[in-house]
C-alpha positions as CSV (number, residue, x, y, z in Angstrom):
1,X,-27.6,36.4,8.5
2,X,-30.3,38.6,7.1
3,X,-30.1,40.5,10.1
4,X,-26.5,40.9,9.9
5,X,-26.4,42.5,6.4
6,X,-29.6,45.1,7.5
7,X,-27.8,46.2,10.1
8,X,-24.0,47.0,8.8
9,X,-26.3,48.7,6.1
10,X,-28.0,51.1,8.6
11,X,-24.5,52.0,9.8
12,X,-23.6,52.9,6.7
13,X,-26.1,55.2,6.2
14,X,-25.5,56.6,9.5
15,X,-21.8,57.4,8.6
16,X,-22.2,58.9,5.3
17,X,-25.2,61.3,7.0
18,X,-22.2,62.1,9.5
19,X,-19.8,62.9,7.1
20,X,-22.4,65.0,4.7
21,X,-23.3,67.6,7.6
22,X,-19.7,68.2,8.2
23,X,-18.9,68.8,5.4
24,X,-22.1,71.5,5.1
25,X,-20.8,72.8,7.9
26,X,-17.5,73.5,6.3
27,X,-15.3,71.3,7.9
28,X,-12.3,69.7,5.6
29,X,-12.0,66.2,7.6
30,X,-12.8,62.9,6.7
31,X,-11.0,62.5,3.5
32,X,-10.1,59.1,4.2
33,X,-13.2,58.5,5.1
34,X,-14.6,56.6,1.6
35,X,-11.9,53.8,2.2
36,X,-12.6,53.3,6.1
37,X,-16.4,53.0,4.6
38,X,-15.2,50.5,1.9
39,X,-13.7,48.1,4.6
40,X,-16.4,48.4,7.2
41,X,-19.8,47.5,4.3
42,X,-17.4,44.7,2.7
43,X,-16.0,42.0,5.0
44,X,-13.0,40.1,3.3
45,X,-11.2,37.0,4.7
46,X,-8.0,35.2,4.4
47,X,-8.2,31.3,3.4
48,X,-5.4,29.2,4.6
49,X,-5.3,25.0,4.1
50,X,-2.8,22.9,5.3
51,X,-4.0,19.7,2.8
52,X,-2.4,16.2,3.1
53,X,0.3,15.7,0.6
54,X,-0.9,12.2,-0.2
55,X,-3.8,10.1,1.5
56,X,-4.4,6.1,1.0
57,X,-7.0,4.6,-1.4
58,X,-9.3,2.4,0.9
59,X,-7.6,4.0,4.1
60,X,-9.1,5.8,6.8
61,X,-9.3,9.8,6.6
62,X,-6.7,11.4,7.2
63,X,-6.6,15.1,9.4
64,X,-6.0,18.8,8.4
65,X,-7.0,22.2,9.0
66,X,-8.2,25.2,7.3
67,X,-8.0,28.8,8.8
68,X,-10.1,31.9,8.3
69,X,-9.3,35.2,9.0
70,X,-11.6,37.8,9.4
71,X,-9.3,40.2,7.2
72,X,-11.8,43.5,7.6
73,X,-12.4,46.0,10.9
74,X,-15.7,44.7,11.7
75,X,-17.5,41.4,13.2
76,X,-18.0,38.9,10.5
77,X,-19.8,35.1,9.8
78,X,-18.2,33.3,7.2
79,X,-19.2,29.8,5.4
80,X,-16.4,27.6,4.4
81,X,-17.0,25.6,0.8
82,X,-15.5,22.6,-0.6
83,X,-15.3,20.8,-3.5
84,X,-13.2,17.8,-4.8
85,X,-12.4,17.2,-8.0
86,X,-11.8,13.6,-8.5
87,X,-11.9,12.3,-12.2
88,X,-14.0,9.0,-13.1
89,X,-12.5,5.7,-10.6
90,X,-14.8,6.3,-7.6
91,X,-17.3,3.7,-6.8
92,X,-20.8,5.7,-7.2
93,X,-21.4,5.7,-3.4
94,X,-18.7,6.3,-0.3
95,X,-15.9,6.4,-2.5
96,X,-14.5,9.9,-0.9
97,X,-15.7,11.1,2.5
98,X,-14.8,14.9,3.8
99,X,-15.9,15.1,7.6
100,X,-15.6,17.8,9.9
101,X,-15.3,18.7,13.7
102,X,-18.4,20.2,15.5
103,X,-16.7,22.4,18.0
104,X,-20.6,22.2,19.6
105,X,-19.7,18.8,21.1
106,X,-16.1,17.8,19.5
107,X,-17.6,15.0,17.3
108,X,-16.9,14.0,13.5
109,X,-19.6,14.4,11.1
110,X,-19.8,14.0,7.6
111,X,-20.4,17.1,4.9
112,X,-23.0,15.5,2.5
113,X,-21.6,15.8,-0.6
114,X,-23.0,15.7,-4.4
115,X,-21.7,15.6,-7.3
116,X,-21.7,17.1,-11.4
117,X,-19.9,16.0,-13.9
118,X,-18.3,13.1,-15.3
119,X,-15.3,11.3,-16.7
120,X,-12.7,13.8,-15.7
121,X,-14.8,16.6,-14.6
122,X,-16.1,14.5,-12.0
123,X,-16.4,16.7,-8.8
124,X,-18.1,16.5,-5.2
125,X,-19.1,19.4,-3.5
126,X,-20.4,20.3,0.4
127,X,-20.1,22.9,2.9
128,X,-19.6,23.2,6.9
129,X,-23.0,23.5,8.2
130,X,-22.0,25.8,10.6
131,X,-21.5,29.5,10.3
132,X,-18.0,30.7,10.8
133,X,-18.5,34.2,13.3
134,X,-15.0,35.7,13.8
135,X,-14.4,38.9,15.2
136,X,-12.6,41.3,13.2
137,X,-8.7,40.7,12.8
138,X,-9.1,37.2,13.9
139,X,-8.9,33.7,12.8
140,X,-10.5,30.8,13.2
141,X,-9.5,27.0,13.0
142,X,-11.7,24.6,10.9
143,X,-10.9,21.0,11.8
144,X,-11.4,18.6,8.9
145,X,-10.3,15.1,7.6
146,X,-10.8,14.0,3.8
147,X,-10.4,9.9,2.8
148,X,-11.2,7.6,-0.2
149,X,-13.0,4.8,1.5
150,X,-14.1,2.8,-1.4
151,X,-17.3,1.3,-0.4
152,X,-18.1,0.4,3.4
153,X,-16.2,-1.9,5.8
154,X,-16.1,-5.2,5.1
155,X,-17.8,-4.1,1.6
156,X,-15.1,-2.6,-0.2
157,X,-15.2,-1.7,-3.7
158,X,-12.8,-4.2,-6.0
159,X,-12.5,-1.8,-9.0
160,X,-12.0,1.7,-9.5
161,X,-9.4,4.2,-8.1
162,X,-7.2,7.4,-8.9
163,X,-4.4,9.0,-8.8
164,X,-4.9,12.1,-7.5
165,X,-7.4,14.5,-6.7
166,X,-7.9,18.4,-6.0
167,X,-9.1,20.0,-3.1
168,X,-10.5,23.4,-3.6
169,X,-11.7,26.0,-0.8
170,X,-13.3,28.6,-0.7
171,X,-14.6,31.3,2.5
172,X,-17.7,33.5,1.7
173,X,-19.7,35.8,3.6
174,X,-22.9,33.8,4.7
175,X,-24.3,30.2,3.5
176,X,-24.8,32.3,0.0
177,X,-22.6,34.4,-0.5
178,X,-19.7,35.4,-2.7
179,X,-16.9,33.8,-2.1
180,X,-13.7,36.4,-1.2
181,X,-11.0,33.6,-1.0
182,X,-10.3,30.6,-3.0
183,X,-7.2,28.0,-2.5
184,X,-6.7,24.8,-4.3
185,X,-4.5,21.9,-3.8
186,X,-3.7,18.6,-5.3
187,X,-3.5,15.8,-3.2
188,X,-1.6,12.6,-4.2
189,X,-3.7,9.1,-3.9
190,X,-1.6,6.1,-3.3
191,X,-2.2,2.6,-1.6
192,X,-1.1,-0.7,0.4
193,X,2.2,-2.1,-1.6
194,X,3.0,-5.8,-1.5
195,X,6.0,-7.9,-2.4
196,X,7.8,-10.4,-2.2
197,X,12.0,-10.7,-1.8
198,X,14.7,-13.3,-2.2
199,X,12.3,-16.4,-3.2
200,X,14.7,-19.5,-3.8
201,X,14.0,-20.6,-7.6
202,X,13.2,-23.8,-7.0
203,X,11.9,-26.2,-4.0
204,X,12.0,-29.8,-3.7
205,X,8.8,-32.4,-3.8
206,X,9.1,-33.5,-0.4
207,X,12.0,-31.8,0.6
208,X,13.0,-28.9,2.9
209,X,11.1,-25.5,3.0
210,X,12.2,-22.4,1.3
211,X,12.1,-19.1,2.9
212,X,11.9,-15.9,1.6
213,X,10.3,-12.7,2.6
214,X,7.3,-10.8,3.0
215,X,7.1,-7.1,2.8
216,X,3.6,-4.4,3.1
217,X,4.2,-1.0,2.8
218,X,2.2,1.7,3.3
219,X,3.6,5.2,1.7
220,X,1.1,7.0,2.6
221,X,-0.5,8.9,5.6
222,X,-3.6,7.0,6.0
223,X,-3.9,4.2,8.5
224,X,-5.2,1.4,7.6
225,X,-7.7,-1.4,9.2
226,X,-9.6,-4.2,8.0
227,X,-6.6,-5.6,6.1
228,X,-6.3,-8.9,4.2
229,X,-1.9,-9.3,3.4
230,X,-2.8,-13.2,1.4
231,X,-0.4,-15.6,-0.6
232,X,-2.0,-17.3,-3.3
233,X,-0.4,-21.2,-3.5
234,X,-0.3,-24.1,-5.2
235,X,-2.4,-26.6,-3.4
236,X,0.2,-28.6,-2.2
237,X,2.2,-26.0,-0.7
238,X,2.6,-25.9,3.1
239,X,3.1,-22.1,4.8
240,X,4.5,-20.9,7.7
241,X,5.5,-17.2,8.9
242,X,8.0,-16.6,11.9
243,X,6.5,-15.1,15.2
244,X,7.5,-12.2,17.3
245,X,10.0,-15.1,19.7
246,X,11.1,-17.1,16.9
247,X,9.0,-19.7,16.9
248,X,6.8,-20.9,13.3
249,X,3.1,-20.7,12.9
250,X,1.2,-22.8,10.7
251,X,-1.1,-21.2,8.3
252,X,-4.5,-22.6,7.1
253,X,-5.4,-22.3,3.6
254,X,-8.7,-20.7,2.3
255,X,-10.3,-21.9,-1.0
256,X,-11.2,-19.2,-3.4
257,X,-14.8,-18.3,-4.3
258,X,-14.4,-19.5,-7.6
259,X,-14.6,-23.6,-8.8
260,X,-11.3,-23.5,-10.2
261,X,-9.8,-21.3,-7.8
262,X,-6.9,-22.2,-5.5
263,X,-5.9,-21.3,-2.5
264,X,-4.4,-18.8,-0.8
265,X,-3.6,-18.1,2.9
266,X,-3.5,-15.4,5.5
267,X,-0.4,-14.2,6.4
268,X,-1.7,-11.9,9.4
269,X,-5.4,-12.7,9.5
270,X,-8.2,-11.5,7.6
271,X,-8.7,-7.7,9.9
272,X,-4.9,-6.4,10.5
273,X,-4.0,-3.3,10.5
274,X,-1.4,-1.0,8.9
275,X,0.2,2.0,10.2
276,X,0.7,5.1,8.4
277,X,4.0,5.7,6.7
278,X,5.5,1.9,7.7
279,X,6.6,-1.2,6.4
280,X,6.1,-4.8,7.4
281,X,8.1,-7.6,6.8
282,X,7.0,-11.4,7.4
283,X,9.7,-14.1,6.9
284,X,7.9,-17.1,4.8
285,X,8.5,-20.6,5.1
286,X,6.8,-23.1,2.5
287,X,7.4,-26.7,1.8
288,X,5.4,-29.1,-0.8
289,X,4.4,-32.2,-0.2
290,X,5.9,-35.1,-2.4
291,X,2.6,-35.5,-4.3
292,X,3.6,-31.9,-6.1
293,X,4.0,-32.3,-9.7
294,X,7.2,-31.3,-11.2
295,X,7.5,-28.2,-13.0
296,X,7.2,-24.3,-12.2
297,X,4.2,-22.8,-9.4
298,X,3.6,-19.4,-8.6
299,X,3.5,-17.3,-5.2
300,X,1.1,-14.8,-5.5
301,X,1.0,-12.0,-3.1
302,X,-2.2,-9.7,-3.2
303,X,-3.4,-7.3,-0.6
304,X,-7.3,-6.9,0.5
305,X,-9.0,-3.8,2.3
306,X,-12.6,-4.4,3.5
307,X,-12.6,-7.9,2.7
308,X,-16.4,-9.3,2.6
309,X,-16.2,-12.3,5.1
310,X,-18.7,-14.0,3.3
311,X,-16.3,-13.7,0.2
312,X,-12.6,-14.6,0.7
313,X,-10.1,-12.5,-1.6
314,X,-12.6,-9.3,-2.4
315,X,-12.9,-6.1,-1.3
316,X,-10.5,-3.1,-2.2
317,X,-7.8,-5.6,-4.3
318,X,-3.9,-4.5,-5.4
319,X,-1.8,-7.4,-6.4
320,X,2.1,-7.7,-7.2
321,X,4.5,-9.2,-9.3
322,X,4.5,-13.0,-8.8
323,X,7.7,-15.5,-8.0
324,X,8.0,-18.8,-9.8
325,X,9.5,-21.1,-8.3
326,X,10.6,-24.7,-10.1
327,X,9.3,-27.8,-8.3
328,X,12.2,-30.5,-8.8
329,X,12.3,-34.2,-7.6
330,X,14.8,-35.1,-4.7
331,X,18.2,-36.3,-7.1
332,X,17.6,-33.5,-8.5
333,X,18.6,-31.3,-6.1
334,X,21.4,-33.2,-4.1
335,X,24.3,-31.9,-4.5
336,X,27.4,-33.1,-6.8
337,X,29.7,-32.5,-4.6
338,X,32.2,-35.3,-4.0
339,X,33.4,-36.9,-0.8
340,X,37.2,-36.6,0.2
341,X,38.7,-39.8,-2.0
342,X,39.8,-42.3,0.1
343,X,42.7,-45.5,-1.2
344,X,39.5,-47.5,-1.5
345,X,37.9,-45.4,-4.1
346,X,41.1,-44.0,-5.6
347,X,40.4,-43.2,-9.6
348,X,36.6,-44.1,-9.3
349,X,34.0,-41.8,-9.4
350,X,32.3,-41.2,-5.6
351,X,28.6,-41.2,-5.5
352,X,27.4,-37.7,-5.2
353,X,25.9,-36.8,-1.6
354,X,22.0,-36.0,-0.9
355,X,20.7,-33.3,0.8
356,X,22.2,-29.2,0.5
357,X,24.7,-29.6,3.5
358,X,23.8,-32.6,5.7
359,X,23.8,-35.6,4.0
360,X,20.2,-36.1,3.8
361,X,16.8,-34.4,2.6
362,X,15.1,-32.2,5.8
363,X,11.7,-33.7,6.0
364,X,9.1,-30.9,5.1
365,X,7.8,-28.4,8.0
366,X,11.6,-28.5,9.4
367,X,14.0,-25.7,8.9
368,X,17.2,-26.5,6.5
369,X,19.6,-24.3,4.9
370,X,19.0,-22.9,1.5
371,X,19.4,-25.2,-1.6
372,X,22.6,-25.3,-3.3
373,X,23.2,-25.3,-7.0
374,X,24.8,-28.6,-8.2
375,X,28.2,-27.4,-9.3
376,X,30.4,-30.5,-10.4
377,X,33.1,-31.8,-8.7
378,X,36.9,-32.0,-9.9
379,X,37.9,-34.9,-11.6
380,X,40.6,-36.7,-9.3
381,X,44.8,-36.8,-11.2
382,X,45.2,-39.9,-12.9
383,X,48.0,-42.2,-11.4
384,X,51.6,-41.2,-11.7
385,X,53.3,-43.2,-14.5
386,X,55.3,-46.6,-14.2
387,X,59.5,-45.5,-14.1
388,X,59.9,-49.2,-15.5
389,X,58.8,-52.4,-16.7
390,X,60.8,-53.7,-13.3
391,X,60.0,-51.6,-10.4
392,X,56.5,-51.6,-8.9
393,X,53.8,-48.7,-9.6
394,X,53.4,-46.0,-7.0
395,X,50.1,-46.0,-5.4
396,X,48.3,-43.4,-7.3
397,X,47.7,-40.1,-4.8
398,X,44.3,-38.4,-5.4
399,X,44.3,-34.9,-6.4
400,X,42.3,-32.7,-4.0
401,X,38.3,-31.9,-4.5
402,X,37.6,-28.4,-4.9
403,X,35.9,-26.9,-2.8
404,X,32.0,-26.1,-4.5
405,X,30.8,-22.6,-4.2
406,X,27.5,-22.6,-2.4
407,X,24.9,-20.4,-4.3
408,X,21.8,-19.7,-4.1
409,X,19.1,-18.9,-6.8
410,X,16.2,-17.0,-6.6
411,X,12.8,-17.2,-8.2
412,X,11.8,-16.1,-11.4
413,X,9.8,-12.9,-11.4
414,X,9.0,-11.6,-15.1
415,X,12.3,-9.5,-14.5
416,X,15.7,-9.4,-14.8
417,X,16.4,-8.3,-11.4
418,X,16.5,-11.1,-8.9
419,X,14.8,-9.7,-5.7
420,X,11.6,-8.5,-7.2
421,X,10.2,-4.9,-6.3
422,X,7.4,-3.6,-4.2
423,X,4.2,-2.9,-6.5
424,X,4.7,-0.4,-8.4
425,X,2.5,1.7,-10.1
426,X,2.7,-0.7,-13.5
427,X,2.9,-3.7,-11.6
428,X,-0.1,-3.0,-8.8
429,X,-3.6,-4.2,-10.0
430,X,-6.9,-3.2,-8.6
431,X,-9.0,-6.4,-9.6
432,X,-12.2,-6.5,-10.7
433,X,-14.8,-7.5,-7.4
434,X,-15.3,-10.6,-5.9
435,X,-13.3,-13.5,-4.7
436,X,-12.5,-14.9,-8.3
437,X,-11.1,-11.5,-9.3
438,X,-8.0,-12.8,-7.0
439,X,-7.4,-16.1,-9.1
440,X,-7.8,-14.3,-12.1
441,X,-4.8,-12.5,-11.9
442,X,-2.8,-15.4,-11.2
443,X,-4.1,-17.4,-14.3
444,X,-3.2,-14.7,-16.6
445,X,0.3,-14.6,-14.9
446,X,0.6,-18.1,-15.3
């Protein structure tokens, strides 16, 4: 680079001797000569960057592109800085990565980056380690992808993260030079979403399942890989999620790190992935098991990223708003709903009928329709009154039942609203590492 600057310098010199002996010799030319001089010992450059708009925390790196453009009338190298400024939240190792594209051989490598600051002047800093040489009036492409990995694959960091971040870049003339363009832009950090929608409010102790759905999103352009989508249950609860023809699987539950910890289970395995810009939804069947005390259980949904496999429920954690649904005994939920009256049991009350619409209780692990609120039947017309002490009483006629509504409730969840939300940003928690971080956030929802 040395090299470069001698030898525009020599030219220089060169020109102005040019332009002195013409002069001498009483020429008038060259008065625009001291600008064309300007442009040629100079070199400028024109920065453009074509930044994500938002990227995932914990997701892989996602691709853009910077441009140079040689901007002056002569042969140029130019060095391309960066710099993010990220705020306190990152993990003190591989919590942001900014790679480029050799265009030697094609491949990804990383920019080593360090850092200065702290709290919310933290910033990380690197350079492309080659030397950008575009002729003059031309660009050049840089290839580059930026991500917030938060630790290392099945390592992930369970605390920490931001909101946003900005980029800044900058084009200089050589590894150490002044830089002649600058751009900055803000880039919006956002994550893995999960909720939960239309949980039935309560379930019965050895009765049919409930179902209810599901849902993941990702809103952002990262991809994602190494995913953990869990349900945290009571340990009585049985799961099940519907497959691709229809069918149910069985889920196994995992026991938390922690003594006191309960279970939880998988919902797609431990390493799923997740698709930029999409949303998943799983339909849920759970039944409990008659030994389930009465009274109200949670259904925790949580989200992992780089789950340790040694430590169930760690890793990169963001948890949502929980559904509480109220365990009941069987009478409880059968249905008051009264049989057509027949002469027989004309003016006496009918025993109510068990079961939401069949009759009978579905055994647990069976599909059954949703539970119907016990709405109370009409009471039947008395008998018509006696014309005379003489003439026989009419045979009373019942009045007819009314027909009861069927409703169906859904689960409490810390709202008014019955179908909770995605995560939101006030309701999504990144948990503190480790598997017990998981169970921790259920016990102070409990």
């Amino acid at each position: 680079m040395r090299t470069t600057v001698s030898d525009r310098r020599n030219r220089s010199r060169r020109a102005a001797t040019t332009v002195l002996a013409t002069v001498l010799a009483g020429g008038t030319v060259l008065l625009s000569a001291p600008a064309a001089l300007a442009d040629d010992d100079v070199p400028t450059a024109k920065l453009t960057v074509d930044a994500p708009a938002v990227i995932g925390l914990a997701g892989q790196p996602v691709e853009f592109t910077e441009t140079v453009t040689n901007t002056s009338s002569m042969d140029s190298g130019f060095h391309l800085f960066l710099k993010a400024v990220t705020g306190d939240g990152l993990p003190p190792t591989d919590g942001i990565a900014i790679d480029y594209r050799d265009p030697a051989d094609g491949a990804w490598k990383s920019i080593p980056l360090w850092t200065d600051g702290q709290g919310s002047a933290t910033a990380y800093r690197g350079d492309v380690s080659y030397t950008l040489q575009i002729p003059a009036h031309r660009s050049v492409n840089v290839q580059l992808r930026i991500g917030l990995p938060m630790g290392q694959p099945h390592n992930g960091a369970g605390n920490g993260g931001i909101q946003s971040l900005a980029l800044e870049s900058a084009v200089a003339i050589g590894a150490h030079g002044v830089a002649t363009e600058e751009v900055t832009d803000t880039i919006k950090v956002d994550g893995l979403t999960t909720g939960l929608s239309g949980v039935p409010a309560t379930a019965v102790a050895g009765g049919a399942p409930i179902e209810f759905d599901a849902v993941l999103k990702n809103p952002t352009a990262s991809n994602y890989v190494n995913v953990a989508n869990v349900l945290g249950i009571d340990p009585h609860a049985t799961v099940e999620v519907r497959t691709a023809d229809g069918g149910w699987t069985a889920l196994t539950p995992v026991q938390g790190g922690g003594v006191d910890d309960g279970p939880g289970v998988y919902l797609e395995g431990r390493d799923s992935s997740v698709q930029a810009d999409s949303t998943t939804k799983l339909r849920v069947r759970m039944s409990y098991d008659a030994a389930t005390p009465l009274g109200p259980v949670t259904v925790n949904p949580c989200v992992f990223v780089n789950e340790n496999p040694a430590r169930p429920f760690s890793g990169t954690t963001a948890c949502a708003q929980r559904a509480t649904v109220q365990i009941v005994a069987p009478a409880a939920s059968a249905s008051k709903a009264q049989p057509p009256v027949n002469e027989a049991s004309a003016g006496k009350g009918a025993p109510a009928v068990k079961g939401a619409s069949t009759g009978k209780e579905a055994p647990a692990g069976r599909a059954a329709a949703p539970v119907v609120a016990a709405v109370p039947a009409a009471p039947a017309a008395p008998a018509a009154p006696v014309a005379s002490a003489e003439a026989p009483a009419a045979p009373a006629v019942p009045a007819p039942v009314a027909a009861a509504p069927a409703t169906v409730e859904l689960a409490s969840t810390g709202s008014t609203e019955q179908t909770p939300s995605y995560a939101a940003a006030g309701v999504a928690l990144l948990a503190v590492g480790g598997g017990a971080a998981f169970w921790v956030v259920r016990r102070r929802r409990a």
